[in-house]
C-alpha positions in Angstrom: 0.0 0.0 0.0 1.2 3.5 -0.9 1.9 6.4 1.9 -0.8 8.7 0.2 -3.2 5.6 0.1 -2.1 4.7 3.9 -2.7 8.3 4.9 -6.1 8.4 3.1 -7.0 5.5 5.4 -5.6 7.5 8.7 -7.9 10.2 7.6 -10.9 8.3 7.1 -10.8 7.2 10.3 -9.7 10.2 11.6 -13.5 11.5 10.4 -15.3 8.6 11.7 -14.1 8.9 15.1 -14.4 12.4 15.5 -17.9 12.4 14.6 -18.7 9.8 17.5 -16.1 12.1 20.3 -18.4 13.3 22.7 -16.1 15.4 25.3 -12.4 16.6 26.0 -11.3 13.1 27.4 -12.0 11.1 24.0 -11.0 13.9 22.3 -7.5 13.8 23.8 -7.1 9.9 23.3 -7.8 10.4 19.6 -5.1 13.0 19.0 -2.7 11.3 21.0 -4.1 8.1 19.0 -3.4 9.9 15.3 -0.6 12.6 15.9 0.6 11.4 19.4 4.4 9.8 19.5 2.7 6.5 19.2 0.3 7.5 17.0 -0.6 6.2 13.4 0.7 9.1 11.6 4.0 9.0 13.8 4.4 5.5 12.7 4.6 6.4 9.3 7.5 8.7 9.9 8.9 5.6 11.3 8.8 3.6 8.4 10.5 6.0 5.9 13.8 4.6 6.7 12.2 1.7 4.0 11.8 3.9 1.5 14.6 4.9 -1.1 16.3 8.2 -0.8 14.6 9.4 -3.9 11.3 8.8 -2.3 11.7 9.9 1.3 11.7 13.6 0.4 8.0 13.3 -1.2 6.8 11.1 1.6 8.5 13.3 4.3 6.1 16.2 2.5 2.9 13.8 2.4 3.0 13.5 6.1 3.9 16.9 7.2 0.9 18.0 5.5 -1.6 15.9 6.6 -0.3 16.0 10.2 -0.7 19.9 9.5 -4.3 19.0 8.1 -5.3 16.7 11.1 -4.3 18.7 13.4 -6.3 21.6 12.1 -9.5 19.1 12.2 -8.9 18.1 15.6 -8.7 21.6 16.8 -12.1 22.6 15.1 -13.7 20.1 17.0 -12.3 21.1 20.3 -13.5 24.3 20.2 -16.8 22.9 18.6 -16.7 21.1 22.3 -15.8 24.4 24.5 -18.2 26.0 22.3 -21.3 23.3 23.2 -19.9 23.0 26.9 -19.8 26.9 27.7 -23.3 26.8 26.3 -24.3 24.0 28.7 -23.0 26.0 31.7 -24.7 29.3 30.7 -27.9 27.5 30.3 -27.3 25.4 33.7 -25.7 28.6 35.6 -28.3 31.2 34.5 -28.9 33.5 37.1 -31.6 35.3 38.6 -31.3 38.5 39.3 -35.1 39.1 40.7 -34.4 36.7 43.4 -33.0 37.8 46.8 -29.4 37.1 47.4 -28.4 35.3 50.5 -27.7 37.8 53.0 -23.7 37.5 54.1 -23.0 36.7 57.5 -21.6 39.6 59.3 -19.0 39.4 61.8 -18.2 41.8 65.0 -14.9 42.3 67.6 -14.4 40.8 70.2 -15.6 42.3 73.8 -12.3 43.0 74.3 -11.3 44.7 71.4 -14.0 46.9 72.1 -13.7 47.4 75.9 -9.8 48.4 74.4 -11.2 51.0 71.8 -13.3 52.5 74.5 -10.1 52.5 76.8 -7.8 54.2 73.9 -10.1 56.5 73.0 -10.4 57.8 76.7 -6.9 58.5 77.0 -5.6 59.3 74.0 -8.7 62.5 74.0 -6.9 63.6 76.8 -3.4 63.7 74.4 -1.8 59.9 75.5 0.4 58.4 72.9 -0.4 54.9 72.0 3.4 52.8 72.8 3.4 48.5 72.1 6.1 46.7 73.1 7.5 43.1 73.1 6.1 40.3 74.9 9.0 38.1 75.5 10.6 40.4 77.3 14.3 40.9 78.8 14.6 40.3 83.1 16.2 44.2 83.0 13.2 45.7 81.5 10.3 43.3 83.2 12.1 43.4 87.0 15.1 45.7 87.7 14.1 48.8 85.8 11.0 48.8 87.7 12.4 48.5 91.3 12.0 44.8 91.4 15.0 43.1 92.5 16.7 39.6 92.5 15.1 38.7 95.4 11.8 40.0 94.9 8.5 37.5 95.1 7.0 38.5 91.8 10.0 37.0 90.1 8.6 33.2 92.1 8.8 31.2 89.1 5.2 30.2 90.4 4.3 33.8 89.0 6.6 34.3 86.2 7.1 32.1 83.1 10.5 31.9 82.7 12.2 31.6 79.3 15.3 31.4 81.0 17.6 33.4 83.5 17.3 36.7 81.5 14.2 36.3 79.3 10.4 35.9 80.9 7.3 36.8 79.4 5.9 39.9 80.7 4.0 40.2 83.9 2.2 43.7 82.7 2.8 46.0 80.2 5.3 48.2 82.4 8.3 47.1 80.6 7.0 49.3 78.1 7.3 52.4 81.0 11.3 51.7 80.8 11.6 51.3 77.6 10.0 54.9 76.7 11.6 56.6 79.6 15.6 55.1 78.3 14.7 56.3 74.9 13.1 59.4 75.2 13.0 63.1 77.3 10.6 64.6 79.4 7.1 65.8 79.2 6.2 61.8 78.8 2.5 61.2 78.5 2.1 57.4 76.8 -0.2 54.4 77.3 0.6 50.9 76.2 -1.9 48.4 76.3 -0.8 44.2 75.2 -0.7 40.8 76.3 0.7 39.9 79.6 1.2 36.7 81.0 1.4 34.9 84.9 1.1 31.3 86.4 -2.4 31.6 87.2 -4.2 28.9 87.2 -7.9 29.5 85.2 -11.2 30.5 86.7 -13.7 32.7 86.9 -11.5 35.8 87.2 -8.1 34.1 86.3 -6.2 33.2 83.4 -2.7 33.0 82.4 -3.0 35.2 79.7 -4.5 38.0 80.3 -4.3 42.3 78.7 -3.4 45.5 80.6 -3.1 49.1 79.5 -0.4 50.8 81.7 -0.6 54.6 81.8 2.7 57.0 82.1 3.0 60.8 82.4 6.1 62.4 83.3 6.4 66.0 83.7 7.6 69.0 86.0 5.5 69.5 88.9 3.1 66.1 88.2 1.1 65.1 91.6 -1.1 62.9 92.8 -4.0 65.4 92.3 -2.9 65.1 88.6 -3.2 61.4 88.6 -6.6 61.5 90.1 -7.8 64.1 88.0 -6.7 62.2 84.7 -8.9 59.1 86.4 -11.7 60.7 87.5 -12.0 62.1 83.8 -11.2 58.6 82.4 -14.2 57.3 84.8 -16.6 59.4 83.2 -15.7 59.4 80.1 -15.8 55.6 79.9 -19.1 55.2 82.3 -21.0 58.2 82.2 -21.6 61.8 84.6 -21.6 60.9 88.6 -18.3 58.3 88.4 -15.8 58.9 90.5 -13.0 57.5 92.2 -11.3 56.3 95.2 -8.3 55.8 96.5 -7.2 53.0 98.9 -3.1 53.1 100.2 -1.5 50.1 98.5 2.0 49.2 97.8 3.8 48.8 94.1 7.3 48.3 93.7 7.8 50.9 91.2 5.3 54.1 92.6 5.2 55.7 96.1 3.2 56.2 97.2 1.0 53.7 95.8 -3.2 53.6 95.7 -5.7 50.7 95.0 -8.6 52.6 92.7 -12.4 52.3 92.8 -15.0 53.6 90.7 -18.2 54.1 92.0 -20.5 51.1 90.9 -22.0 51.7 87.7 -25.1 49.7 88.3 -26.3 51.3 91.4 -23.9 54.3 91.1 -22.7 54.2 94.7 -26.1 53.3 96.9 -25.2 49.7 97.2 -25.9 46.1 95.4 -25.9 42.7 94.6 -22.6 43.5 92.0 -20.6 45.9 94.0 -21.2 44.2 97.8 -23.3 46.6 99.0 -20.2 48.9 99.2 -21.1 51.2 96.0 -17.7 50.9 95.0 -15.6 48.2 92.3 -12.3 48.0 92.1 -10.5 48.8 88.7 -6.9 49.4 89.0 -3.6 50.1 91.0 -1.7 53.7 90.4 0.9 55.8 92.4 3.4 58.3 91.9 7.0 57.0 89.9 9.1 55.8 92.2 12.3 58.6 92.0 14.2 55.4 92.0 12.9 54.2 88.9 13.3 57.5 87.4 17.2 57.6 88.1 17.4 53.7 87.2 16.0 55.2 83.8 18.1 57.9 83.4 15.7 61.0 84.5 15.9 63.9 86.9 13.8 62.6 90.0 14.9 66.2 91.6 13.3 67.6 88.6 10.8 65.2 87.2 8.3 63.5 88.7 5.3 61.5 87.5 2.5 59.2 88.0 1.7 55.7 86.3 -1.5 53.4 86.6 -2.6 49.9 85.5 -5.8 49.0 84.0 -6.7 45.2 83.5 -9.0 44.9 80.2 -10.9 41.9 81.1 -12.2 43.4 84.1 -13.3 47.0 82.4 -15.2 44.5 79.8 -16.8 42.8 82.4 -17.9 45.1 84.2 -19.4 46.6 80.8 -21.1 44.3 79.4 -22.6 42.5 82.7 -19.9 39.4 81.8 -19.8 36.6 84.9 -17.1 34.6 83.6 -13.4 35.9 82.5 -13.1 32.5 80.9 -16.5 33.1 78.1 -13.5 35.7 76.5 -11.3 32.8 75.4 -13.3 30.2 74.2 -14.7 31.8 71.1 -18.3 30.4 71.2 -20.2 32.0 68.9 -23.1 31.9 70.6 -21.2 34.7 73.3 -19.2 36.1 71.3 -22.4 37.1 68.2 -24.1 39.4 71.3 -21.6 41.7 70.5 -22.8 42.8 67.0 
């Protein structure tokens, strides 16, 4: 048989099967079945080394223009197929656009981001810049700088996760405090809210990881009547007209003097009940004056400096907002809690 009668034969059945191929799949297996390296018309190319020299050249033609040609007949029909099968899907996918779409479900932050907001917002009104700091934090920064030494019981490895000798992870947001006061002068006014973390073990009102904001000013002339001024405004900005504070003698290693704080109880606003004791009072946070000592440690003035610093835990101010019972709903992420916050 001759080539152009064998390739006359490849073509024929070339056109028989493509009228039965039916999708991309059988499409595929009959190119790589007539041009593939196996293929018929492949074979063919093989078998030229048969032929005589004087007839390879004419046979090498034949083939190179039929491949040329079945290609070109296999390609129609595959976009003869994408053709049909975008059809299909624009028939199948119609839309339509009288119906209602599905209404997407909405998300909301978390109680604590928005106790924190509230918090920020507060202070940085009354001209506080907004510091962050690391919370795997260096022993200098954490403990000495801040009047705690060696020997002090906060550094208990039952209250501090240690790292090792020199690296902990913070115990409050203070760190921050040292930080700003090494790398900066005076007037200082700065909060710095984070992550903090102690060996507690969880309950109600404990966790291990909790969140702070610490508060710093320091200034010429900066008393304690300045530190309760800036609360009392923080108290009603954050709670409303009629909450105030009070202050209860304490002891911090790094302010003296030192003062526990209570705001008069927002839901009875100070007559007395169930939620503040009777007492019409809720404790909120420690405060004092800078220590002068932690001033010189940090390379400031105390003769001509002084300041005041306070400590607000985040989990209680968002409690105490939004009526929460239990510190431990905040972590769990149900979304049955956490969707009242929309």
């Amino acid at each position: 048989m001759g080539m152009k009668e064998r390739i006359a034969e490849i073509q024929e059945l070339l056109v028989t099967e493509l009228n039965q191929v039916d999708g991309m799949q059988a499409l595929d297996a009959l190119r790589v079945k007539i041009v593939g390296k196996k293929g018929e018309l492949t074979a063919l190319l093989r078998g030229m080394g048969q032929l005589s020299p004087e007839e390879r050249p004419a046979a090498g033609q034949l083939i190179n223009e039929a491949r040329e040609k079945f290609t070109a007949m296999l390609d129609e029909k595959l976009a003869a197929i994408k053709a049909r099968d975008r059809e299909l899907a624009l028939q199948k996918e119609t839309i339509d656009v009288t119906q209602p779409a599905p209404q997407p479900q909405m998300g909301c932050e978390h109680p604590l981001t928005l106790a924190l907001n509230e918090v920020v917002d507060c202070f940085t009104g009354m001209g506080f810049e907004v510091v962050e700091g690391p919370e795997v934090e260096l022993d200098h920064f954490n403990f000495e700088l801040l009047n705690i030494p060696k020997n002090h019981p906060a550094r208990d490895a039952q209250d501090t996760f240690y790292i090792d000798d020199n690296i902990v992870l913070r115990t409050h947001t203070s760190p921050m405090q040292a930080r700003t006061m090494l790398s900066r002068k005076p007037p200082i006014r700065i909060i710095c809210p984070g992550r903090v973390y102690r060996a507690d073990e969880v309950d109600a009102t404990h966790s291990p990881v909790f969140h702070q904001l610490e508060g710093l000013v320091i200034d010429e002339d900066v008393t304690m009547a300045d530190l309760r001024g800036t609360l009392n405004a923080f108290a009603e900005r954050l709670y409303g007209k009629g909450i105030t504070t009070r202050f209860r003698p304490s002891f911090f290693p790094f302010t003296e003097p030192s003062a526990e704080v209570d705001l008069t109880c927002v839901s009875c606003k100070g007559k007395g009940c169930r939620i503040c004791k009777g007492t019409g009072w809720i404790e909120v946070l420690g405060c004092g004056m800078v220590n002068p000592k932690v001033l010189e440690m940090c390379g400031i003035d105390s003769k001509k400096y002084s300041g005041f610093a306070f400590g607000i835990g985040l989990e209680r101010i968002a409690m105490q907002r939004y009526s929460i019972p239990d510190m431990r709903l905040l972590y769990e992420g149900d979304m049955r809690f956490l969707g009242q916050f929309r």
